[in-house]
N, C-alpha and C positions, 0 to 999 in steps of 0.2 A: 538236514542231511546235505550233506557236499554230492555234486555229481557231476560227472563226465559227459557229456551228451556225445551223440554221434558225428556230431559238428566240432566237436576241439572246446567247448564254453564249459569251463569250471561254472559250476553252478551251484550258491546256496539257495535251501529252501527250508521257509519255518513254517511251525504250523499258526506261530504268530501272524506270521506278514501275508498279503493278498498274493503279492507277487514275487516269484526269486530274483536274485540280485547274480547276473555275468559278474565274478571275480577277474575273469582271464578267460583270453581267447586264445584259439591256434594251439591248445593243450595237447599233448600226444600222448602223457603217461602222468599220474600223480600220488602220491602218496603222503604220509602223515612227515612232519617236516621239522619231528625231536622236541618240538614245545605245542604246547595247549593251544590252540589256535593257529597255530601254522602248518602250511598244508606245500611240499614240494613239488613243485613240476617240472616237465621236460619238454622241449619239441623238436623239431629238427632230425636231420639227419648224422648222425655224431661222426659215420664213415670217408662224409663229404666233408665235414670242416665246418657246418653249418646246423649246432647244437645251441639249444637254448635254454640255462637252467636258472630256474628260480625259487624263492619263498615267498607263500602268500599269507598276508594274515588277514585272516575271514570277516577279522570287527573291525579292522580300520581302511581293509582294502590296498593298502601298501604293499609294496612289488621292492625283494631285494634280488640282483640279478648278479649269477658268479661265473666264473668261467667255466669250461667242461674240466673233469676228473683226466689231465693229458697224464701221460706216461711218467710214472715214477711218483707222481702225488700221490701219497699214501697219508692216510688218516688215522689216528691215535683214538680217534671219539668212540667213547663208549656208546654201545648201545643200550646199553641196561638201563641211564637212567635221564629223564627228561633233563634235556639239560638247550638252558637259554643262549650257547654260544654256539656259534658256526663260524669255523675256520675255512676257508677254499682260495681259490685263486681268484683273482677279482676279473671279471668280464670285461672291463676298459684293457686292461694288461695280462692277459692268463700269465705274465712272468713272476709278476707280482701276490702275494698273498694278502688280502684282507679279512677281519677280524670283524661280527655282525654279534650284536646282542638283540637276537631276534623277541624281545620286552618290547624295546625302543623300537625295532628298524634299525638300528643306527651301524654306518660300517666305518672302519677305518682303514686303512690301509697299516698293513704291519711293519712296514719301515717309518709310518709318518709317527707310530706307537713308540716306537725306540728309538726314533731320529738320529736314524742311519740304516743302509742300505742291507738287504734281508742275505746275508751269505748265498753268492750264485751256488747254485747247482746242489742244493740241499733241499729238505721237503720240512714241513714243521712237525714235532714231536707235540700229541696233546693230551693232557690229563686232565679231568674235569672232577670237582666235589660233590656232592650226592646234594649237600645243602649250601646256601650261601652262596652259591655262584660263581665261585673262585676257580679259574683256569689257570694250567700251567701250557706253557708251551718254551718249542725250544726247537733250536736250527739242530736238523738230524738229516749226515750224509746218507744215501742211496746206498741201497744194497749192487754190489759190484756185481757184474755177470759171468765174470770168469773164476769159479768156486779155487783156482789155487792164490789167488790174489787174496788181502783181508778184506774181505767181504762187505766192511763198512756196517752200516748201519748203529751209528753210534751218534751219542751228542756230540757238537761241536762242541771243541774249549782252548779254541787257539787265541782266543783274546780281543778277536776282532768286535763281537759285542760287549758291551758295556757288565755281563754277563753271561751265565751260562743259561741259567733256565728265569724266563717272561713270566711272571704273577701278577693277573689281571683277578683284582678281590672286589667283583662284586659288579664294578663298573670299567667302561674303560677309560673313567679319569682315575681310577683308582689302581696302577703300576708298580710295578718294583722290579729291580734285577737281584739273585741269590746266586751266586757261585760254590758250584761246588765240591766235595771236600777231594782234593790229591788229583789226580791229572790221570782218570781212568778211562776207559770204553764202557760208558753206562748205553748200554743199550735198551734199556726200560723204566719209564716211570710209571708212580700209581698215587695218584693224591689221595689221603685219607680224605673219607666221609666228609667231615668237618673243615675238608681245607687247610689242616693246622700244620701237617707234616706231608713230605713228600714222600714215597718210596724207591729206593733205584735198585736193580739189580745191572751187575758191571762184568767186569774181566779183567785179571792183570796182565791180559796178552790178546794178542789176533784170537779173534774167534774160534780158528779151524785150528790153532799153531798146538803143536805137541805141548802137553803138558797147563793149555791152558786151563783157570779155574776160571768160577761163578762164587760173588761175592752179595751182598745185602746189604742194603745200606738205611739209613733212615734218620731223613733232617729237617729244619725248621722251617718251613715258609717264611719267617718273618724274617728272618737274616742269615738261612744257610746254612747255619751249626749243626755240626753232625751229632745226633742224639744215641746212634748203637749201629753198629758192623759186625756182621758174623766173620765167622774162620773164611778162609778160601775151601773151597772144594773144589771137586773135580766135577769139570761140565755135564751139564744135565738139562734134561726136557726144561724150557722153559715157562712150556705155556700154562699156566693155573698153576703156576708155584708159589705162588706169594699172596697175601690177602689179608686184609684191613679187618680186626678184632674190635670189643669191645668196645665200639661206636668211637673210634679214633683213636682210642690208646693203648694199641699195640698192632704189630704186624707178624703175623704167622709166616713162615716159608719152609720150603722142602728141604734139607740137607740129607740126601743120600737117602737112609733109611730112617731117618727122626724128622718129626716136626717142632719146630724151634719157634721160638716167640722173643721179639724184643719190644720190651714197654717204653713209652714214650716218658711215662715219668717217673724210670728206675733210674740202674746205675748203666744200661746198655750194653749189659752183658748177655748175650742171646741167652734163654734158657729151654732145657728141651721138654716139652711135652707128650711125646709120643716115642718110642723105638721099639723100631718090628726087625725079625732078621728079613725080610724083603725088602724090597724098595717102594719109596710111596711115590704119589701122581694125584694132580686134581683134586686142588684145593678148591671147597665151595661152601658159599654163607648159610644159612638159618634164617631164620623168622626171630631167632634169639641173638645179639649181637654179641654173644658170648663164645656159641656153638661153632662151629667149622666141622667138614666132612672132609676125607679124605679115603682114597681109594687106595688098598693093596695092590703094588707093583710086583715086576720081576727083576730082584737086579740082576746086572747085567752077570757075575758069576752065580746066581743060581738057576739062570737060565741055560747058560752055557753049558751047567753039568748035568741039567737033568732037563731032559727032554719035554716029558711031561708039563703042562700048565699046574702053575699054584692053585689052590681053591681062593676065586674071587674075592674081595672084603672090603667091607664099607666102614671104615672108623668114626665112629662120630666122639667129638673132642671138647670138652667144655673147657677153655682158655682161660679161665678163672679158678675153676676149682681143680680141675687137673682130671677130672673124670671119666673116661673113656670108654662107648661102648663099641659090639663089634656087628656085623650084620654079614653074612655071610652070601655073599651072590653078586649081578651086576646090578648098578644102577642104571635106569633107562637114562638117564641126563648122561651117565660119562659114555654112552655112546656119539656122544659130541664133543666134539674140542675145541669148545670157545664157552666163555664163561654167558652165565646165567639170572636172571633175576632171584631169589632169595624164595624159598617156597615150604610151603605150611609138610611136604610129602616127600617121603621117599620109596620110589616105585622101584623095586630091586628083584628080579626073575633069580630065580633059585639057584640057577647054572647060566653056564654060557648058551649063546641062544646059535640054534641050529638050524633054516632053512626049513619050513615043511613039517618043524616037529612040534607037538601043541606045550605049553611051556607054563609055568603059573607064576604070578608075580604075585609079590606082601607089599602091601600101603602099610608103610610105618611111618612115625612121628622122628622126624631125626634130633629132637631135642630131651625126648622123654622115653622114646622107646619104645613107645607103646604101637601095639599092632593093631588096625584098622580093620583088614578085611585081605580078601584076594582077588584076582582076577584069574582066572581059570582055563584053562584050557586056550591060551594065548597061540596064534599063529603068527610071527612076524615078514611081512613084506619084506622082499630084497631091496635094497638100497643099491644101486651099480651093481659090484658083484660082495656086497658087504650087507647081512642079515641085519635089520637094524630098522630104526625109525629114520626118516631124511632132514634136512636142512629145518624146515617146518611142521613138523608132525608132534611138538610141542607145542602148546601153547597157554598162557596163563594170566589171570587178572594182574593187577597192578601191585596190591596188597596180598598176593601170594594165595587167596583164602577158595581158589578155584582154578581148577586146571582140568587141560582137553590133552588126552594122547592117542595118536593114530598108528598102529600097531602096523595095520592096512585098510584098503576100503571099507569092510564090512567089521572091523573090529574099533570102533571108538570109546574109550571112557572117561566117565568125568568125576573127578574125585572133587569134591568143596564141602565148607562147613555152611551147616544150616541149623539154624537157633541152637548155637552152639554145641553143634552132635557133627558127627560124621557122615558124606552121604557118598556112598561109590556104588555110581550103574554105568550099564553100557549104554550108550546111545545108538538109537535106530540108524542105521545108513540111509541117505536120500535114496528114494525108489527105486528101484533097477539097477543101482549101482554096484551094489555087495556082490550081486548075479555076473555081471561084464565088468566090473574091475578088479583084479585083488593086488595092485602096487600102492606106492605111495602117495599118501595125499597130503596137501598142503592146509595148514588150519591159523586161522587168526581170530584171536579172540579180544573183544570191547574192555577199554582198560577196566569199566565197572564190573566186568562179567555177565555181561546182558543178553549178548550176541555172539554167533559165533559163525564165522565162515570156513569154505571147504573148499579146495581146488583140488584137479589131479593131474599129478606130474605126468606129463606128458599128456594131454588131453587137446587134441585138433580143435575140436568144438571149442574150447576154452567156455567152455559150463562154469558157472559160480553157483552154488548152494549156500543159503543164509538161514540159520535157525534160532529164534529165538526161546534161550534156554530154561525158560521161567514157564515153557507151552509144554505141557502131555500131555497124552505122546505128542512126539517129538514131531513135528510139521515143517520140513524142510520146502524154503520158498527157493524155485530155479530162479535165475539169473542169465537167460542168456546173454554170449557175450557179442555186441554188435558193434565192439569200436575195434578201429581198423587197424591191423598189427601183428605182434609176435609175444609169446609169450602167453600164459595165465591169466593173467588181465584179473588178480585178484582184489577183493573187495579189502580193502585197509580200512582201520579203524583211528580217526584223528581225534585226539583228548579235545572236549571242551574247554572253555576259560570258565564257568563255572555261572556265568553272567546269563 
């Protein structure tokens, strides 16, 4: 176990070893650090100028130290998937960026990587592969602050580096520069799984400017070549529009009211897989690299004429065989708008959810169809002033095959497979809580699915609840919290190296 003492000492302790091993002292805040043994901390005070952030890794004891997150450094890193690279600002020069393969320890500095100077006044753009290690990155200007100006937030491709977009395959002696294709505003990439292709979604004009479109692009890592471009269309949500098929060889995205697919190893003619007369939203993976989900929208004219909301829909889409089925309701996930790890379930309540009113959700299988079970008589917590689950009120194993959702305090369930069957119950609330709380709680669950924590938003005490989910009933262990500060002070789960 890793801990925090009341004294600031990162502390591991095995049931091997007699005695625990001080990692690091003067700690104030830590958490899991994106790789298997690496564990993030904080100290200082960030308000005074006088923050200290680092990575530790647990088996060798090595300390890599970066600057604070100042103003306008924005980060591309996925969270979905353990990934070996860490971009930030270097702690000798916060002006500076350096590049960490937290494997090694090992850092570089990002202009000593490109041998020449990191474009002033830009942040880095990054895209990371699910396997293989391969980063992209790339100088991307600042979002401007006065909304009539072009807003920015685009790659750089004025020539000044050697390239447009940094591909780091594996190692960081292992570089290349790709340029890419025509002289657009890519404001987004997305590396396929495999590292093999890039994804870009662009503009052939200022962002905000009349008439501007959204374009799709998709090109080679290894030299650049553009493999397939959709049409222009007319600008649209961008966020979960786009998404990597068939384990690298194809890319899904939205156009309007169709979901369009270009394969990596056709002719790169987009082709359509879907058209609804509404508008779609929130593109999301499967456990099947084939499948994708997507949600029924409103477009903007059928919103406009008819007052009323459309009835909800959940498309599920086989990229391969063109197969399509529909699901009628919301998904508890698109009550979120950031994407997701990939999961064995789809929890979808009947209708729209309404404050105070008891609601039923269906466990279905988003690849087969098949229905699971229900959850009953569902009461959902207020979210600010939006009915809904909060930031952390999901939460799921690593392999998708177990998931926790917190409706509210006294409403918990866990859907996972066991000896290859279905198992959905609700979970016991810790003692007295279900009675004195009914808002949001915050849950994190062990990449294994072993454990599961419990915080509450908003909770003074800063209480922690630890359950170990293999125990019936359910025995929730308190946690008071005794380290000094602000905030939940929740229990994180750091993957092992396996050693």
């Amino acid at each position: 176990a890793l801990l925090l003492t009341t004294t600031g000492d990162l502390v591991l302790a095995c049931p091997e070893e007699p005695d625990p091993v001080v990692l690091a002292s003067g700690i104030e805040q830590a958490g899991p650090g994106g790789w298997p043994g690496v564990v993030h901390t904080a100290s200082g005070d960030a308000s005074a100028g006088d923050f200290q952030v680092a990575y530790v890794n647990i088996v060798s004891g090595e300390q890599i130290e970066i600057g604070p997150y100042g103003a306008g450094h924005t980060f591309g890193m996925e969270d979905l998937i353990d990934s070996p690279w860490l971009v930030a600002p270097s702690a000798a020069d916060p002006d500076q960026w350096q590049v960490t393969d937290l494997r090694t320890m090992e850092s570089r500095l990002l202009s000593d990587l490109v041998g020449a100077p990191w474009p002033d006044e830009t942040n880095v753009l990054v895209s990371e592969s699910e396997t293989g290690g391969t980063i992209a990155l790339a100088a991307y200007t600042p979002f401007a602050s006065d909304i009539d100006q072009d807003p920015g937030g685009a790659i750089v491709q004025d020539g000044v580096l050697a390239g447009d977009v940094l591909v780091i395959d594996g190692t960081l002696d292992d570089t290349r520069w790709i340029t890419l294709p025509d002289n657009l505003p890519y404001r987004e990439m997305v590396l396929s799984p495999d590292g093999s292709h890039l994804a870009l979604r662009g503009n052939n004009g200022e962002l905000l400017a009349p008439g501007a479109d959204t374009m799709y692009s998709v090109v080679r890592t290894t030299d650049g070549r553009e493999i397939g471009r959709s049409e222009p269309m007319p600008l649209q949500d961008p966020n979960l529009s786009m998404s990597w098929a068939q384990e690298s060889k194809a890319l899904a995205f939205i156009q309007g009211s169709a979901l369009m697919l270009i394969a990596t190893d056709g002719d790169g003619i987009p082709e359509s897989l879907l058209e609804v007369d509404d508008g779609l939203a929130t593109i999301r993976t499967t456990y099947d690299p084939d499948v994708l989900t997507v949600r029924r929208d409103q477009a903007e004219e059928v919103a406009t004429e008819t007052p009323d909301l459309v009835q909800p829909r959940i498309y599920s889409v086989n990229t391969v065989t063109g197969a399509v089925m529909e699901f009628d309701g919301v998904a508890v996930r698109d009550t979120f708008g950031w994407a997701q790890p990939p999961s064995r379930f789809l929890v979808i309540s009947d209708g729209f959810v309404v404050t105070g009113e008891p609601i039923t959700y269906r466990v279905i299988d988003p690849v087969t169809g098949e229905e699971y079970g229900t959850l009953e008589d569902v009461t959902v917590a207020t979210q600010g002033n939006y009915p809904g689950p909060g930031r952390f009120s999901l939460a799921q194993s690593s392999d998708g095959s177990k998931e926790v959702i917190s409706f509210s305090a006294n409403q918990l369930y866990l859907t996972q497979w066991v000896g290859g069957e279905m198992e959905i119950r609700q979970i016991a609330s810790p003692p007295g809580l279900a009675e004195a709380y009914n808002g949001t709680v915050d849950l994190f669950l062990a990449p294994d699915g072993s454990m599961l924590t419990l915080t509450l938003d908003g909770d003074e005490s800063r209480t922690r609840w630890l359950l170990p989910l293999d125990s019936e009933p359910d025995e929730w262990v308190e946690v008071p919290s005794t380290v000094v500060g602000e905030g939940p002070d929740a229990i994180y789960f750091v993957p092992g190296t396996g050693d």
